[in-house]
N, C-alpha and C positions, 0 to 999 in steps of 0.2 A: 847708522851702521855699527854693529858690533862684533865685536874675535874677542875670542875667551875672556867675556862675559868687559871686556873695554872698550867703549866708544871709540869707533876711528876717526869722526869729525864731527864735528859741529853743526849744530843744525841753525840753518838759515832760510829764512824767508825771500821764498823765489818769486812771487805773484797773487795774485786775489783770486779766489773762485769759491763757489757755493756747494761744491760736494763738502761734505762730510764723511768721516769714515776711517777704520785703520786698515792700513795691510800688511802681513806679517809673512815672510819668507825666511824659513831657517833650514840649516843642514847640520845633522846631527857632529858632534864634535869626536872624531874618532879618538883622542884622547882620553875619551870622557867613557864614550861608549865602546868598549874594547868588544864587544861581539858583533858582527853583522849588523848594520841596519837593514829593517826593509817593514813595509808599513803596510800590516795586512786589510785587505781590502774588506773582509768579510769582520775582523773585528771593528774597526772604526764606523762600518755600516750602519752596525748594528747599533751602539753608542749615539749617532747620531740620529737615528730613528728612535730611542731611549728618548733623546733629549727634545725633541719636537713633540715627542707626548707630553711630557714633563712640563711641557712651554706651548700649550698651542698659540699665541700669537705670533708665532714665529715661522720663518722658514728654512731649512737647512738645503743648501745643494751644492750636491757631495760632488767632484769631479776627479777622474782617477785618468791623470793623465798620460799613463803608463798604458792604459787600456782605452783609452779615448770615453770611459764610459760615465754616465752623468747621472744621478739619481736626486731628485727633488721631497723632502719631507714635511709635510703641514699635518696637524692632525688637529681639528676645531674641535673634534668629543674631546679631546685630551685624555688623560687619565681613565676617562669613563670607558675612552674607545679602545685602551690600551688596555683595560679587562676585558672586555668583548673578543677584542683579536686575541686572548691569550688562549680563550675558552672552545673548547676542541670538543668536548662532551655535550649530552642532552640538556637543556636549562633548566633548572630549578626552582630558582630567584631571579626576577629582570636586577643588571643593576642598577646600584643604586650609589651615587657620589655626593661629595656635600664638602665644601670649604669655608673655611673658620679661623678667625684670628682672636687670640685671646693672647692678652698683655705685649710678648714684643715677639712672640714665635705666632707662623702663621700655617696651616698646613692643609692640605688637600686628600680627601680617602676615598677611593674607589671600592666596592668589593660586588660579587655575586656570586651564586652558588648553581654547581652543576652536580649530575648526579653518579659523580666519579666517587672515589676514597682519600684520593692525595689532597695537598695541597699546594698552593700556587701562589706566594705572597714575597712582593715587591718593596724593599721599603730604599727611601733615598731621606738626606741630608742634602741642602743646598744644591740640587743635583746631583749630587756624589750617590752613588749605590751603595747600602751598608747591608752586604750580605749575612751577615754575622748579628743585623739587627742592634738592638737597640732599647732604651727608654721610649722613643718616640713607637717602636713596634710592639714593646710591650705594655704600654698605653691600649696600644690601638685591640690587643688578642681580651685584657681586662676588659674593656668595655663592652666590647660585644659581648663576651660570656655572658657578664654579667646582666645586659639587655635581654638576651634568649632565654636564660637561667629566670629573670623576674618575669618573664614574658609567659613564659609556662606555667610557674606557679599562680598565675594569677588567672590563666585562658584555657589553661591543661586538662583533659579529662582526670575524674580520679586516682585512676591508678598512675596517672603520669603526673601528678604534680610531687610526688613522693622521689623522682627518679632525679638523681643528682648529675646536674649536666656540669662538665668540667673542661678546661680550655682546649685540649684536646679533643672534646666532643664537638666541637663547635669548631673546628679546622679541616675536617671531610670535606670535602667538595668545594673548597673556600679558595676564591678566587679575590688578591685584592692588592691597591695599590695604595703605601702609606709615603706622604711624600714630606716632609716639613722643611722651612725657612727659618734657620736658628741666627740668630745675631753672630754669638760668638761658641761657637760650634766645638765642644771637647770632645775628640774622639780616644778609643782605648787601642793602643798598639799604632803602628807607624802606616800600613795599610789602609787607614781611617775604615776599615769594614766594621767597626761598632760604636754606636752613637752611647756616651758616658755625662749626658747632661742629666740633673738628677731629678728637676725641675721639668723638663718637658714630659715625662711621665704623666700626672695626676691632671694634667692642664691637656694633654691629649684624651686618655682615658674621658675625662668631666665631657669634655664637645662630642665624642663619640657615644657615648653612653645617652645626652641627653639627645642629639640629633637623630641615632638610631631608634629611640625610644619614640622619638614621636615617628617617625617613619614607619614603624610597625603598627601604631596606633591607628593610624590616619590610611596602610595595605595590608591587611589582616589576612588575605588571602598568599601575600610572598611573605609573612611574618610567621603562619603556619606552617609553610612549607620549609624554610631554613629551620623553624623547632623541631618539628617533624625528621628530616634531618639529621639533627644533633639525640634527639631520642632512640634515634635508628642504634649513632655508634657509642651513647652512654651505652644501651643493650648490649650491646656486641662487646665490649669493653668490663661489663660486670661476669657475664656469661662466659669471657676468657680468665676474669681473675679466680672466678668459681672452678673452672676447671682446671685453671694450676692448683691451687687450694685443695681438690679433693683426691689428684695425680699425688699429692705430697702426703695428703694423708695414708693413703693409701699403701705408696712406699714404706711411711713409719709404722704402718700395721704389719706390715709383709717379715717384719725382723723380727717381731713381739715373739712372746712364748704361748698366746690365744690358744684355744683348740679353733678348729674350723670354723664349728657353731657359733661361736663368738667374735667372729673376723668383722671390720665394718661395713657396714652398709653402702 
């Protein structure tokens, strides 16, 4: 038993028995916490449906004794199933998940593609959510470009193996979840929303680039269709910077001293 943050007594051994287990009971310390407590039902939910993806051997069950109400969380796809239930659009790509330990980080990546324009990527730290991303998530956008990027030029009709796909092209319809287990975990700022290890980069990238690579290898059919894809919004992407480019020209012609006949094209 503890009050502000000191032991009230002693712990003593009262009897033998075979449970195991902790249990923990706290109330917020109003000294501590000068605004209102009160413990939202629908954020904590949600967290803990987070965390049963994050963990399928696990199970969470939530009880909200305020409202008598009980919710239980297992999720056995894991990660895999936690891209699927995020995917609201037509499918593109089945996905596809793969986990890998290389030296002392170990990490798990989901992703599939729909045939929306946004994107939709998750990435966590020892459980922790890093909104804000990371090394570990910029691992993970390298690698793949670089997969689709060598995938094309190598499988690509002519006119498309010349088309330069870039990280941005390859985030359209990108559904995915980057999870990693760092030993000793530096994040940047006090929020921990950005993973600043410098090292889990090149060692994420390496297993994603070569696990994806064979993966496309071995489904040529969901390999074409994520290129295909990415070729959509290079296009779309050159096609808008051509059109600021000729808008600007255009303007700088509009001031000149030209006669008409000579205005440009």
């Amino acid at each position: 038993n503890f009050k502000d943050g000191i032991p009230q007594e002693e712990l003593e051994v009262i009897g033998k028995t075979r449970k195991t287990g902790t249990t923990i009971e706290f109330s917020a310390d109003a000294k501590i916490f000068t605004e209102t407590i009160t413990f939202e039902y629908e954020y904590l939910s949600r967290r803990f449906k987070e965390l049963a993806y994050l963990n399928p051997f696990i199970t969470i069950i939530f009880t909200d004794e305020r409202t008598h109400t009980t919710e239980t969380y297992h999720f056995e796809g894991g990660i895999a199933q936690y891209v699927a239930d995020m995917n609201k659009k037509t499918l593109i790509a089945d996905v596809y998940s793969f986990t890998a330990k290389i030296e002392d980080i170990e990490f798990d990546i989901a992703l599939m593609y729909n045939d929306a324009y946004d994107e939709k990527l998750a990435s966590f730290v020892n459980n922790i959510r890093t909104p804000n991303g990371g090394t570990h998530e910029a691992g993970f956008r390298a690698g793949l470009t670089r997969v689709i990027s060598n995938y094309n030029s190598k499988n690509g009709a002519a006119k498309e193996k010349d088309v330069k796909i870039e990280g941005k092209d390859t985030s359209e319809g990108l559904i995915a979840i980057v999870s990693v287990r760092v030993p000793e975990p530096q994040f940047e700022g006090q929020t921990k929303g950005k993973l600043g290890n410098t090292y889990v980069r090149p060692l994420v990238q390496k297993q994603t680039y070569e696990l994806l690579s064979k993966y496309f290898e071995e489904n040529p059919l969901q390999a074409k269709a994520i290129v295909a894809k990415s070729l959509m919004a290079a296009r779309g992407r050159e096609a808008a910077k051509k059109a600021r480019e000729l808008t600007r020209r255009k303007d700088n012609m509009s001031v000149g001293t030209l006669p008409g006949k000579l205005a440009d094209c």
